[in-house]
N, C-alpha and C positions, 0 to 999 in steps of 0.2 A: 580837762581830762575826758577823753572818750568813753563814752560806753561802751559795755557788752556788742548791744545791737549794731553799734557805729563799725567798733570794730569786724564783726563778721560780715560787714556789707562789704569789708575791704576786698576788691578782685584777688584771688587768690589760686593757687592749686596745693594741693595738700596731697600726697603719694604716702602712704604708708610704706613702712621697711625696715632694716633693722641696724644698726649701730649709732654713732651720735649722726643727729638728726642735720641733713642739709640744709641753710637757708639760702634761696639762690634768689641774686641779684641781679637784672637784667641791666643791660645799656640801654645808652640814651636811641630812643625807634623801635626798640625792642618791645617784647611782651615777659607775662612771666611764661607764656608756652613755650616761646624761641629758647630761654635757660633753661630748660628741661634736658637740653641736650647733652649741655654739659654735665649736668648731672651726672647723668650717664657715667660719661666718660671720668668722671671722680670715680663713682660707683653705684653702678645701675642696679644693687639691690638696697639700696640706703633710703629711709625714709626723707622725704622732701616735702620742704615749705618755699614757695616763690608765690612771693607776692607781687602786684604791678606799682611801680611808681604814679606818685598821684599829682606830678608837677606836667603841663604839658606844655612844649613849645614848637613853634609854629607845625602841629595835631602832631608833635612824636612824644612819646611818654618820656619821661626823666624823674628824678627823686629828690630835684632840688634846682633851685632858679640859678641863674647865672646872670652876670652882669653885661657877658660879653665873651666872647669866645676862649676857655680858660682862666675866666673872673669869676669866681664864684662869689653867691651872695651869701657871706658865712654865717649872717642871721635866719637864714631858710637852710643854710645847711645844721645849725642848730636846733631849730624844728625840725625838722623831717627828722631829721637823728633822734629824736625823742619819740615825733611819730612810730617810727618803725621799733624802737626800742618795747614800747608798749603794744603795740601789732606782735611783734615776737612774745611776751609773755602770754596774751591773747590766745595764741596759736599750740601754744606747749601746754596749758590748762584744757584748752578746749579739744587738743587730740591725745591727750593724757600721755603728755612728752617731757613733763619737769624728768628730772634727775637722768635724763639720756645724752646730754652738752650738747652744746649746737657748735657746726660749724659754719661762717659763716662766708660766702663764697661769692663775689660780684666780677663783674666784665664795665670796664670802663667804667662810665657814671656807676654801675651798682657796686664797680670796685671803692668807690669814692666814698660813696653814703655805705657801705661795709666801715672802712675804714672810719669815717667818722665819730656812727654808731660806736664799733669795738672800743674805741677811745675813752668816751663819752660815757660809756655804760660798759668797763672792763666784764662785769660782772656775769654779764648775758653770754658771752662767746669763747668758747675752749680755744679758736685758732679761727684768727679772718684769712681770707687766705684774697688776694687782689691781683689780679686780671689786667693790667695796664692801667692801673690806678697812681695815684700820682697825693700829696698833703691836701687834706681837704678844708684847710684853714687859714688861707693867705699866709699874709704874716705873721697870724697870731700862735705863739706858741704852746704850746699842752701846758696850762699851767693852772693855777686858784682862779688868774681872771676868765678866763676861757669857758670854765665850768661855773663861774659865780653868774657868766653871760647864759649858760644852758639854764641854769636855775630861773635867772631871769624873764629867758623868755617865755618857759610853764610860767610862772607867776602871772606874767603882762598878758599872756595870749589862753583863752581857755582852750585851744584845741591842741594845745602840749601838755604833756602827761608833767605832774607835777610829784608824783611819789617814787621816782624811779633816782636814785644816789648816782648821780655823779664822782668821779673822780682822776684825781690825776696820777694815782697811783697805778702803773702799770705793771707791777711785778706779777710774773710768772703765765702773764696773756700772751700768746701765740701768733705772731704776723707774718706771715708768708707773701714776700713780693714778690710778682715775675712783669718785670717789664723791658721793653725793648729798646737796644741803647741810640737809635735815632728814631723815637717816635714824637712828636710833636705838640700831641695832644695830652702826655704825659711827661714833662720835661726831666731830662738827667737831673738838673738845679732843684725839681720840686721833688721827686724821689729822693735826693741826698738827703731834705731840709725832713723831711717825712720820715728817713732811718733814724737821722739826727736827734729827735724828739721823741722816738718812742725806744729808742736807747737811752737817752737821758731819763726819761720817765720808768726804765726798768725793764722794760718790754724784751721779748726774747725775737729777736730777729731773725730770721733766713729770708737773703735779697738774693734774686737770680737775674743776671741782667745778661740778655743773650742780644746775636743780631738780631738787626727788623728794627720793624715797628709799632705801629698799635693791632693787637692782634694775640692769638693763643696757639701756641704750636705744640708739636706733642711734645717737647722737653720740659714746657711750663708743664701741660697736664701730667706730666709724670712725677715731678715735682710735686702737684698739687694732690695726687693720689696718698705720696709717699707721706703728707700732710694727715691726711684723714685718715689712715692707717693708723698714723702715731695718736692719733685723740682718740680712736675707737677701745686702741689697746690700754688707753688711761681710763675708759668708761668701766 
């Protein structure tokens, strides 16, 4: 488990503002300054939390290892989804943001580790909202063994938060896909396996799958507004 102090050294930007609280998720090269833009463009009076991913490959940040281009390591996407799970309470204590919901908002890789995270820890996020994000668990599906492995690896590893509930219940959590139906890096196959599973699990879907690629166009950000509108109005 991290500390207080551990946690505040995490690179961070914190924007004060007012409805449920953004947490922006950069891509892989990215910083959390570059997702400030999107922000914006959700809603530039909303308060915001972006933090930097702490995984780095060959010097571009990311939020989790990969095995190989599209292979992810789902034992470090395990971590890091814990990592950031406890980074988020961290962050709503320390800028006095409990009972505001978060929404929580990634591009590419931060659409991943979004996704992950919301999974993992339904409990944190009113509505993930993902950016050409794609399952972030091989072939392992949302199930007791899945989360019995998150448990695990708090247990084995102390620099995973070990008091935060997992679960596989996903009733009444909020997932917002937009992604593009020839994009590469987000395959049709792993978006279907990815609706698949958090419908089964309960989860409230809307998938918007437009032409392109990897990438955000104003019909996803309009979509993605019309997202944080509807949590603002549940806050």
């Amino acid at each position: 488990m991290s500390t207080d102090t551990e946690l505040a050294a995490w690179p961070h930007v914190y924007r004060a503002g007012a409805g449920p609280v953004l947490l922006m998720l950069h891509g892989t090269g990215s910083s959390e300054f570059d997702i400030l833009g999107l922000a914006d463009e959700i809603d530039s009076a909303a308060a915001v939390i972006a933090p930097r991913g702490q995984v780095t490959e060959s010097g571009m940040l990311r939020w989790f290892r990969r095995l190989s281009e599209g292979v992810f390591d789902v034992k470090d996407v395990i971590r890091r989804a814990g990592d950031l799970a406890e980074f988020v309470g961290w962050a709503a204590s320390e800028y006095d943001l409990r009972g505001r919901g978060i929404v929580a908002a990634g591009f590419s890789n931060g659409a991943n580790i979004a996704l992950a995270t919301g999974i993992l820890y339904p409990v944190l996020f009113d509505t993930t909202i993902a950016f050409s994000g794609m399952y972030p668990f091989a072939h392992r599906p949302i199930s007791t063994d899945l989360t019995i492995a998150a448990e695990q690896v708090a247990l084995t590893d102390p620099a995973v938060p070990h008091n935060l509930a997992v679960s596989t219940d996903l009733e009444a959590r909020r997932f917002v896909l937009l992604n593009g139906n020839s994009d590469p890096m987000a395959p049709a196959a792993s978006v279907d396996r990815l609706v698949a599973e958090l419908t089964r699990t309960g989860a409230d879907v809307t998938r918007h799958t437009r032409a392109g690629g990897h990438g955000i166009t104003s019909e996803d950000l309009q979509i993605a507004r019309t997202a944080y509108r509807a949590a603002a109005a549940r806050t």
